[in-house]
Each structure stands twice: as structure tokens, then as C-alpha cells.
MILOBA-363334 format. One line per 3 residues: number of its first residue (from 1); for each residue z, y, x of N, C-alpha, C, O, CB. Coordinates in steps of 0.05 Angstrom, whole numbers, plus 5000, padded with zeros to 4 digits. Glycine has a CB too. Example, Ala and Ser with C-alpha at 12.3 -4.5 7.8 and 13.67 -1.06 7.14 Angstrom:
BEGIN
1	5156:4886:5264:5156:4910:5246:5156:4934:5264:5169:4934:5285:5181:4911:5226  5142:4955:5257:5143:4979:5273:5157:5001:5258:5161:5023:5268:5114:4988:5282
END
This chain:
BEGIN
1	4890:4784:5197:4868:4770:5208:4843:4776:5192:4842:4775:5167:4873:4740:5209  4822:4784:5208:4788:4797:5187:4789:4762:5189:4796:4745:5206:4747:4825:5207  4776:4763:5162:4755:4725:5161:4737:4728:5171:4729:4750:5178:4742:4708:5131
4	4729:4716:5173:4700:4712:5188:4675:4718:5160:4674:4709:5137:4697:4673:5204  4650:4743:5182:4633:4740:5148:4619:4717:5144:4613:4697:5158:4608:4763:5141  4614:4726:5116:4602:4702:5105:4573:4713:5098:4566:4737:5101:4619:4689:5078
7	4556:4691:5086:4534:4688:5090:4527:4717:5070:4547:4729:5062:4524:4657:5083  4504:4724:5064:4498:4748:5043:4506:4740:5019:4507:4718:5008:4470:4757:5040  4510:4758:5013:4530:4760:4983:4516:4780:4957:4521:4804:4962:4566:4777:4992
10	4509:4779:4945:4506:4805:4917:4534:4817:4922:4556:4805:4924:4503:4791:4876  4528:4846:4922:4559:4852:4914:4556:4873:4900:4534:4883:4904:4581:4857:4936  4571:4885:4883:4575:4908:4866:4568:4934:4866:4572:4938:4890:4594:4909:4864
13	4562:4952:4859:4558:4981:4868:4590:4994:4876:4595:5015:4888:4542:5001:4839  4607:4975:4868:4634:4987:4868:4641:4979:4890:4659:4992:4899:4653:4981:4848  4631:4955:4908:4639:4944:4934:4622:4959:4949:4630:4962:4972:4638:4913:4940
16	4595:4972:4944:4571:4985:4961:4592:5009:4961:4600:5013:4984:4534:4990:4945  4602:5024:4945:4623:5055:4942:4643:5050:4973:4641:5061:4995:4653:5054:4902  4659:5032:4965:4675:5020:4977:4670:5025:5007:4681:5041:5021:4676:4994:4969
19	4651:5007:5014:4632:5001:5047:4631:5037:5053:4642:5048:5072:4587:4979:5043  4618:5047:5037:4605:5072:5040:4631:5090:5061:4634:5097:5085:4597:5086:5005  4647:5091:5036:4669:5106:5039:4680:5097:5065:4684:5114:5082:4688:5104:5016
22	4684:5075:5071:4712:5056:5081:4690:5067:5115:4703:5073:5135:4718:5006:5065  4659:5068:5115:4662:5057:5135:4666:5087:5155:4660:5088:5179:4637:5035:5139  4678:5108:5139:4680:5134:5157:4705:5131:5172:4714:5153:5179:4679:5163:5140
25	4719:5110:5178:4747:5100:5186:4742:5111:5207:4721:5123:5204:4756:5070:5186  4752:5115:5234:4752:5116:5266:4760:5086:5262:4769:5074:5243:4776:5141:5286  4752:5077:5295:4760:5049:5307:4783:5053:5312:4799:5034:5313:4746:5036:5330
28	4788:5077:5318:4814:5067:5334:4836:5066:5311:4853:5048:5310:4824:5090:5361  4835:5085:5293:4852:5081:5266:4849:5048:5255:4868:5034:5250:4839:5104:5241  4824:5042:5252:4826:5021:5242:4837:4997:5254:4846:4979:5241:4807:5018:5235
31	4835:4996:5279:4842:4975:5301:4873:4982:5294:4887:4962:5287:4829:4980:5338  4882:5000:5294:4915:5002:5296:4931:4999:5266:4953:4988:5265:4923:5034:5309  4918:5009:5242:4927:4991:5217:4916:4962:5212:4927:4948:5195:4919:5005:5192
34	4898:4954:5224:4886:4925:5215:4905:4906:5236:4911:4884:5226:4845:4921:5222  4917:4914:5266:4934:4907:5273:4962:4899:5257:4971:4877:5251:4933:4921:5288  4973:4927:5252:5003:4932:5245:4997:4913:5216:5016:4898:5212:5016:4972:5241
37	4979:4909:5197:4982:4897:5167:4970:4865:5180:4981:4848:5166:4958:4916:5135  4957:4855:5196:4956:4830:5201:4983:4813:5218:4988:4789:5213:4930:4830:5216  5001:4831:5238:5034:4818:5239:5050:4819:5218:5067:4802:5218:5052:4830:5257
40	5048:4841:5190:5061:4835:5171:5049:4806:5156:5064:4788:5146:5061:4860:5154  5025:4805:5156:5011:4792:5142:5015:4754:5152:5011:4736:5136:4981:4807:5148  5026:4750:5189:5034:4733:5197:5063:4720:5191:5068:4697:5189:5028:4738:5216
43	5084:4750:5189:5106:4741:5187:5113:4734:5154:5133:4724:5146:5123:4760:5200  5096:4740:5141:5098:4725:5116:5079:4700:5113:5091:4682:5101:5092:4744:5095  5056:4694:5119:5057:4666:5140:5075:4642:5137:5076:4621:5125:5065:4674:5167
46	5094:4661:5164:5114:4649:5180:5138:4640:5158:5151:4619:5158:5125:4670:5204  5139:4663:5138:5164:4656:5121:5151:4632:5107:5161:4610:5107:5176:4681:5100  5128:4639:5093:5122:4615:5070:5125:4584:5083:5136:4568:5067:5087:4618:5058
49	5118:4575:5108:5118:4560:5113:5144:4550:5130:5145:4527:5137:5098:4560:5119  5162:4567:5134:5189:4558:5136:5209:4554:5106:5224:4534:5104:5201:4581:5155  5205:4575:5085:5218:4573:5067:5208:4559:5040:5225:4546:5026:5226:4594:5064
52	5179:4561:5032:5161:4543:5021:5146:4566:5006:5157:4588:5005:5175:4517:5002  5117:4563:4991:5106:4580:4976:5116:4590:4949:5107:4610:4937:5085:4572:4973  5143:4568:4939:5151:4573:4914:5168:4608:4920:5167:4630:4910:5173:4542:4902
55	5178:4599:4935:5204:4627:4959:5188:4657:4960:5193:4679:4949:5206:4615:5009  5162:4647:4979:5147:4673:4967:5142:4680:4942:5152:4701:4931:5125:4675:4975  5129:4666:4933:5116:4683:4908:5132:4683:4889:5121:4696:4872:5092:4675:4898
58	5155:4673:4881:5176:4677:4871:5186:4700:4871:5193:4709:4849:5188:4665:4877  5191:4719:4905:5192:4742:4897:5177:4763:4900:5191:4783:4895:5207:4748:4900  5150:4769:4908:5132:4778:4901:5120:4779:4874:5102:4796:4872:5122:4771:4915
61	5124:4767:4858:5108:4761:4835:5117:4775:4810:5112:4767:4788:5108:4732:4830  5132:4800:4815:5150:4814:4798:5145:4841:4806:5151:4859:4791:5179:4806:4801  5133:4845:4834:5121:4870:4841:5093:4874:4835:5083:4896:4832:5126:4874:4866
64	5078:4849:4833:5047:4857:4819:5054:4847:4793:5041:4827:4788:5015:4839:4833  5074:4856:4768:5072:4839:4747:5053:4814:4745:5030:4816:4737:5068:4854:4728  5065:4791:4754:5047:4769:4747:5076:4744:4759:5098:4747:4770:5007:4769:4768
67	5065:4726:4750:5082:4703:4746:5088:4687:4772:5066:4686:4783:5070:4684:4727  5105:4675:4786:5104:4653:4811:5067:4639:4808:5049:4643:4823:5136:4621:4804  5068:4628:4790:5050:4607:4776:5025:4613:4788:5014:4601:4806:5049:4610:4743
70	5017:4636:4772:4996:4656:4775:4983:4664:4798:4959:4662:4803:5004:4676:4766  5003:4675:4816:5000:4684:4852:5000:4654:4865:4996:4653:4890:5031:4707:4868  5005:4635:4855:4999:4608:4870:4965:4595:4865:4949:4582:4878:5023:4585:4857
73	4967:4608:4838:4929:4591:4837:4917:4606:4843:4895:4597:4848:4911:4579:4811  4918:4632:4846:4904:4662:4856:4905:4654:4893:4886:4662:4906:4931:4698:4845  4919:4645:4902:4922:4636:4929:4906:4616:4933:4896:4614:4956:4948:4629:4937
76	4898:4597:4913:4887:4570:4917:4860:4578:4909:4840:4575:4924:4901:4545:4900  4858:4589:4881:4827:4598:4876:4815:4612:4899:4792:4605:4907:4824:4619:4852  4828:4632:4910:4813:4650:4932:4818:4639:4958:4805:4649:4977:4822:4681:4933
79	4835:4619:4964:4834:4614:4989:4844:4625:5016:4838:4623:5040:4817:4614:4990  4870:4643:4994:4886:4658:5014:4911:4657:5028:4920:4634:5024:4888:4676:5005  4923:4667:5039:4946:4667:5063:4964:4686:5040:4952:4702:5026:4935:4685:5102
82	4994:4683:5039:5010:4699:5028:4999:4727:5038:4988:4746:5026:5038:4691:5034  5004:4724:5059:5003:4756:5077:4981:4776:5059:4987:4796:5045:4987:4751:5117  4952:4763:5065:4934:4776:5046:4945:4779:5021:4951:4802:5017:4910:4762:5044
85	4951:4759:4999:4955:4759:4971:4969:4795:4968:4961:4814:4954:4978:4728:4962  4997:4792:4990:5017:4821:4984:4995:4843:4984:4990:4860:4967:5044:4829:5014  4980:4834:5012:4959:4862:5028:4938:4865:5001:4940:4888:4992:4935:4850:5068
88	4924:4853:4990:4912:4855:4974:4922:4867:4936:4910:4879:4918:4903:4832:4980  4942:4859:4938:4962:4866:4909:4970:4897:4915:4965:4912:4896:4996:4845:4906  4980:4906:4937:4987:4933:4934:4962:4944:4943:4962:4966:4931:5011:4942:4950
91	4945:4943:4954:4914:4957:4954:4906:4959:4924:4896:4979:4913:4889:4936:4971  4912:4936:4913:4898:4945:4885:4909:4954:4869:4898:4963:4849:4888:4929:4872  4942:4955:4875:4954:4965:4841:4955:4997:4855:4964:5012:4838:4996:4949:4826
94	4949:5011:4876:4944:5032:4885:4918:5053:4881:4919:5077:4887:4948:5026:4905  4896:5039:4872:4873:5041:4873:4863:5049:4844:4869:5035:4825:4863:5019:4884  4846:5073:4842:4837:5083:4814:4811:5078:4812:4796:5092:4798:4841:5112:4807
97	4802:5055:4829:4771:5050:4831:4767:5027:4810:4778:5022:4789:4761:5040:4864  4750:5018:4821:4737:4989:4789:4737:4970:4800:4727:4952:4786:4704:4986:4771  4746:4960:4827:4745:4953:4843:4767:4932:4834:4789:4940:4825:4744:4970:4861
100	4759:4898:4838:4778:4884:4833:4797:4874:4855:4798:4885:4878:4769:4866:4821  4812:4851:4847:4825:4831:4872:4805:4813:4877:4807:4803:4899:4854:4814:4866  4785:4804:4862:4763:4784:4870:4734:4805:4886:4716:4795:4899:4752:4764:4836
103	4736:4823:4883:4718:4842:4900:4736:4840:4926:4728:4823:4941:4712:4876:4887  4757:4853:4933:4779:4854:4957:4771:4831:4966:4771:4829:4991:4812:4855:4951  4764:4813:4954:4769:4773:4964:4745:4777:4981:4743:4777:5006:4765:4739:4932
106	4723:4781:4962:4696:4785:4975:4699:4799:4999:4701:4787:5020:4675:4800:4958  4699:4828:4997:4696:4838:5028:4716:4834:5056:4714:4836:5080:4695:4867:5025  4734:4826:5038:4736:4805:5068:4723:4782:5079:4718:4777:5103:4758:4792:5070
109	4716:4767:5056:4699:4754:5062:4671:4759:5073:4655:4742:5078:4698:4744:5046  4669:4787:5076:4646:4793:5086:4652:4812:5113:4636:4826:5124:4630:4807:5063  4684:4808:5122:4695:4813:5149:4694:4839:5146:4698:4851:5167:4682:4801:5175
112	4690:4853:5125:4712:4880:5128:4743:4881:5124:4757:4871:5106:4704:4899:5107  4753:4901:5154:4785:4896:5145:4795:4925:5133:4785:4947:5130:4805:4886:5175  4827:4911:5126:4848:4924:5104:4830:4955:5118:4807:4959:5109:4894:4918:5109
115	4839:4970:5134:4833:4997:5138:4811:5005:5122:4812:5022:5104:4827:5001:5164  4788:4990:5132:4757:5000:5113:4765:5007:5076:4762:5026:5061:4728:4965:5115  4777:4973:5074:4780:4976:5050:4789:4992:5042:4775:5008:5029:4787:4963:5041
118	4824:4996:5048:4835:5018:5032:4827:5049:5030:4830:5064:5010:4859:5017:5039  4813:5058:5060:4802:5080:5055:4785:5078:5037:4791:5098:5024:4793:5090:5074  4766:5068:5025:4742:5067:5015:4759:5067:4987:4751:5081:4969:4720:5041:5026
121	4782:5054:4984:4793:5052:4956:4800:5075:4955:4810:5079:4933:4814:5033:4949  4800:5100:4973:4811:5121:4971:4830:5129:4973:4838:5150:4963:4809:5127:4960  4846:5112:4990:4884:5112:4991:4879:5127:5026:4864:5128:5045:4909:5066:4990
124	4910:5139:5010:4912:5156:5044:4924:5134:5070:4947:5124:5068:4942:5188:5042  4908:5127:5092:4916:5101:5111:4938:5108:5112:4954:5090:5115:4902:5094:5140  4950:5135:5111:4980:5137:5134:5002:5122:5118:5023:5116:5129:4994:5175:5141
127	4997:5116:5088:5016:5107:5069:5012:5075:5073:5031:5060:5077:5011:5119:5038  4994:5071:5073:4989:5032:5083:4996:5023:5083:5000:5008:5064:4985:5017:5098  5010:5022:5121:5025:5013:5126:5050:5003:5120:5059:4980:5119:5022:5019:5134
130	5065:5034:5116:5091:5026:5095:5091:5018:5075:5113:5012:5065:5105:5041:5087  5073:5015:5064:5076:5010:5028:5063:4976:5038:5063:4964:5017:5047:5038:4999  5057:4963:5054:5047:4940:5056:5076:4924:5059:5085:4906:5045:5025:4939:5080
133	5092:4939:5088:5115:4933:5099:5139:4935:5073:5156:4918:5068:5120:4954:5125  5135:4953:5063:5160:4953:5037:5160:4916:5020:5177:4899:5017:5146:4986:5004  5133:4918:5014:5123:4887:5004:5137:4859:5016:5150:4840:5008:5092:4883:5012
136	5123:4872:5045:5131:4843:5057:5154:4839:5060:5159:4816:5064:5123:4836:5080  5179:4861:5059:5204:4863:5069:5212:4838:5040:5221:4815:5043:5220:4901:5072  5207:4849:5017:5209:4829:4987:5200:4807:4994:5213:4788:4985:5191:4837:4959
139	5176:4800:5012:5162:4778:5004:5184:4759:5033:5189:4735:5028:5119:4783:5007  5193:4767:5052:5212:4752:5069:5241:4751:5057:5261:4744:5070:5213:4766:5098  5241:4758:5037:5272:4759:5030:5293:4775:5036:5317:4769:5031:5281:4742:5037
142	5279:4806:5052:5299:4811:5067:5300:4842:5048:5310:4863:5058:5293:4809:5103  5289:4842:5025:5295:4871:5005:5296:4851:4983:5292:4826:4987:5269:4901:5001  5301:4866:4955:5307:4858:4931:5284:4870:4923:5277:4889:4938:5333:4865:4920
145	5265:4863:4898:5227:4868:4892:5248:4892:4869:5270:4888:4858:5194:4829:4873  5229:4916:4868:5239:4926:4841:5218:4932:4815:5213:4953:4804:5254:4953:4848  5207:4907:4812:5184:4909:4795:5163:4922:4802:5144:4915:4788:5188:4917:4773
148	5159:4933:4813:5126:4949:4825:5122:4955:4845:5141:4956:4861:5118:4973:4817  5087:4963:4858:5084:4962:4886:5094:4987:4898:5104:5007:4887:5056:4957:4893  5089:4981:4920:5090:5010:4937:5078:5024:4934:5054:5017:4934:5086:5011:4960
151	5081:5050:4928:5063:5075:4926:5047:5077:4954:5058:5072:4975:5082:5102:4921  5020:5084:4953:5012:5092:4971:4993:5113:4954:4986:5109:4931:5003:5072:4990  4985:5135:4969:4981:5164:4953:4952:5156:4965:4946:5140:4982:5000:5200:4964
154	4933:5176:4948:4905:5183:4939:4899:5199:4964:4911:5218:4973:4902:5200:4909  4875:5186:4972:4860:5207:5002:4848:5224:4990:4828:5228:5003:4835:5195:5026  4848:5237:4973:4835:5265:4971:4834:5290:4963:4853:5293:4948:4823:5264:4965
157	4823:5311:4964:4818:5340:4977:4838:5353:4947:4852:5374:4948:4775:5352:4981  4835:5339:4930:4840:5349:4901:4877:5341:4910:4896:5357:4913:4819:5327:4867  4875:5312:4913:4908:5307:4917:4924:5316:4942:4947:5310:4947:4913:5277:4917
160	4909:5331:4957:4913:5347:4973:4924:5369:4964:4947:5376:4969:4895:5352:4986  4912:5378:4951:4921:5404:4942:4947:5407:4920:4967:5422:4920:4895:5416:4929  4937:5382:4901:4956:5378:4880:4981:5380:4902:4996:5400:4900:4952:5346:4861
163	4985:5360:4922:5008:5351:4946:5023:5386:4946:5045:5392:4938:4990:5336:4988  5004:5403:4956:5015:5429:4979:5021:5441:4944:5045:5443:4940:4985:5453:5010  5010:5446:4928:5032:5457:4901:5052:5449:4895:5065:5464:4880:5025:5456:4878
166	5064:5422:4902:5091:5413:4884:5100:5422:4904:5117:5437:4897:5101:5382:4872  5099:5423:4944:5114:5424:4964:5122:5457:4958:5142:5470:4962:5098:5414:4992  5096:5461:4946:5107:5503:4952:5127:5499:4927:5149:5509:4931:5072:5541:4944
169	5125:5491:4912:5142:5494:4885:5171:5488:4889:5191:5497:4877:5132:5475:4863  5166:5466:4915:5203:5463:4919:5206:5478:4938:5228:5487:4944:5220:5433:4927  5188:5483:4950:5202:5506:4969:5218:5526:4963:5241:5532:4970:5187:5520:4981
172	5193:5539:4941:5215:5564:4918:5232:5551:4905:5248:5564:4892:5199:5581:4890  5234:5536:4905:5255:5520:4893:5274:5519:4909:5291:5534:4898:5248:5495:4886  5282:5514:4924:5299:5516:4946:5307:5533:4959:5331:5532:4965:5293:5506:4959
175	5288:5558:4967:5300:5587:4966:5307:5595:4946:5328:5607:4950:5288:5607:4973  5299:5596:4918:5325:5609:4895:5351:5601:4895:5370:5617:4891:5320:5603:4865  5354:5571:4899:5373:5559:4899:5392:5565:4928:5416:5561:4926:5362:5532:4894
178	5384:5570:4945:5394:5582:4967:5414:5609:4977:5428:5616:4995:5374:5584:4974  5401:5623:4942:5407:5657:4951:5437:5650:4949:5450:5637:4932:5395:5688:4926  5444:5661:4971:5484:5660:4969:5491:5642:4978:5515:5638:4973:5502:5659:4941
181	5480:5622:4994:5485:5603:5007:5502:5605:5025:5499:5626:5039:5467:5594:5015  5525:5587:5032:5542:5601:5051:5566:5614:5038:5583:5596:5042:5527:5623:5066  5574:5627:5029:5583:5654:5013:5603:5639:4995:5598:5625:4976:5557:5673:4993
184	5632:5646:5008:5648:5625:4993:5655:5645:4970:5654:5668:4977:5675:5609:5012  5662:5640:4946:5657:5668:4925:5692:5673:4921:5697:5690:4904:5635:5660:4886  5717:5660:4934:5741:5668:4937:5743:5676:4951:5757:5696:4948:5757:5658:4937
187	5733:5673:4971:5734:5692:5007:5724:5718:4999:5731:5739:5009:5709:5679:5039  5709:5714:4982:5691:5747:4984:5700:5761:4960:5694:5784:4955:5652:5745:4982  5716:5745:4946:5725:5766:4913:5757:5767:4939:5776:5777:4927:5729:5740:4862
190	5762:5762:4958:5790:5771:4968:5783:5789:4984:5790:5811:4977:5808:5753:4980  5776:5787:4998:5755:5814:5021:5757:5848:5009:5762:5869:5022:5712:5806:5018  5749:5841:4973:5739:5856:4967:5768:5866:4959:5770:5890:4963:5717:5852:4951
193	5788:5855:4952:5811:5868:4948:5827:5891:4965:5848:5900:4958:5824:5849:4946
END
């Protein structure tokens, strides 16, 4: 769910970066992750208020290192919905910007959604989603948390490239490892007899 904006705000050169970046999104990309992370964002919601807030953040609170305690007054200080708290925690422990969780607070509050943001944080959208869903799966009870967030990888040209070197590297990697593949080495030391 975008909040509704709020009145003008000062905001940071690091939230102005942010806007800048975020707002080269397509609509239609953004309409379709701001969708898919606002039903995760409901069905955790749905859990807190069937199972209680202690339930969530109990186990969430081990994947952003921080305490039950902590993600409960962080919910109350900012005025947030579990759903956000997850959506907002893995945006940020993903993010190499300067960019806080009380900036994140802000521009929603200023009705930019998850899509803008995370592009602008520089995360690749296609990872988002899953890495939002990995969360929430912890935050419903229905995975075990393994201390840290979801990876979601770096949108850019540099980690692009970094990406297609490790892929060529296993590739060769995988054809050396290949040569003789097949080739049962008793069948063929008997052949040879």
C-alpha cells in the first residue's frame, strides 16, 4: 500500500539521489512490483493480527540483526504495518547508499512506492520481489529466518559486468571439468584390450 503524501518535507540529497534515480522506473514495472510486495506486505498484516506482533517480529528480528523489542518501537515510532517494516529492512540491508530506514519512512511518506525506491537504492527490481517473499515466508512462519536478509543484487553496469565474469569463469569451469564426460574409464581401458 503507497501512504498517502504528506505535506512538504526537507529531505536529504540522499533522498533527492534516490527520487532521481528511482523515478526512471516504467509504470508498468512499477505497478507490477508495488503490486506483488503490497500482497506480501498484506499477508503479513494478516498473520500479525491473527498470530500477534510478538509472532512476527520474533521471527523477523534475527534477519535484520535487531531484537523483537526493537522492530516493535521501530513499528510504533514510524507508524508502520509489519509488511512495510520486512519491505523496508531488506531494501536497506541491500543498499550501499546513505540512505536510512527513517529516510525509506519518509518517502513513503511522501507516496513514493517500494519500486521507485529500490531502484533508486540501486538494487536490481528483478531480485525484489523474491528477496521480499523469502522474508515474508520467515515473517508468516512458514520458513525458518537464517540470520540475514535476502540478497538482492546491485543495478549496475559495473555489477553487470562483474555478474558476466564469474558466469564466463564457470562456464570454463565447467567445460574443463567436462573433458571426458561420459567416458566410463573401465569400458575404455577394456576396449582397448
Amino acid at each position: 500500500m503507497v501512504p498517502p503524501a504528506a505535506t512538504a518535507v526537507k529531505t536529504s540529497p540522499a533522498i533527492e539521489k534516490v527520487k532521481e534515480r528511482g523515478s526512471k522506473v516504467s509504470a508498468k514495472e512499477r505497478e507490477s512490483i508495488d503490486k506483488r510486495l503490497d500482497e506480501i506486505e498484506r499477508q503479513i498484516e494478516n498473520e500479525a493480527t491473527s498470530k500477534g506482533d510478538a509472532a512476527v517480529a520474533g521471527r523477523i528480528a534475527g534477519e535484520f540483526s535487531m531484537t523483537a523489542d526493537a522492530l516493535t518501537a521501530e513499528r510504533s515510532q514510524y507508524s508502520r504495518g509489519w509488511g512495510e517494516i520486512v519491505v523496508a529492512h531488506t531494501l536497506a540491508a541491500n543498499s550501499k547508499s546513505d540512505v536510512t530506514l527513517a529516510d525509506i519512512y519518509q518517502m513513503r511518506n511522501q507516496g513514493m512506492g517500494w519500486a521507485v525506491i529500490a531502484h533508486g537504492l540501486g538494487l536490481k527490481l528483478g531480485d525484489v520481489v523474491p528477496a521480499v517473499k523469502t522474508e515474508g515466508r520467515v515473517a508468516l512462519g512458514l520458513a525458518k529466518g537464517d540470520g540475514k536478509a535476502a540478497m538482492i543484487h546491485a543495478n549496475t553496469s559495473a555489477g553487470a559486468k562483474a555478474g558476466a565474469k564469474v558466469d564466463a569463469g564457470k562456464a570454463s569451469s565447467s567445460a574443463g571439468a567436462g573433458v571426458g564426460g561420459g567416458v566410463d574409464i573401465d569400458k575404455a581401458t577394456k576396449a582397448a584390450k
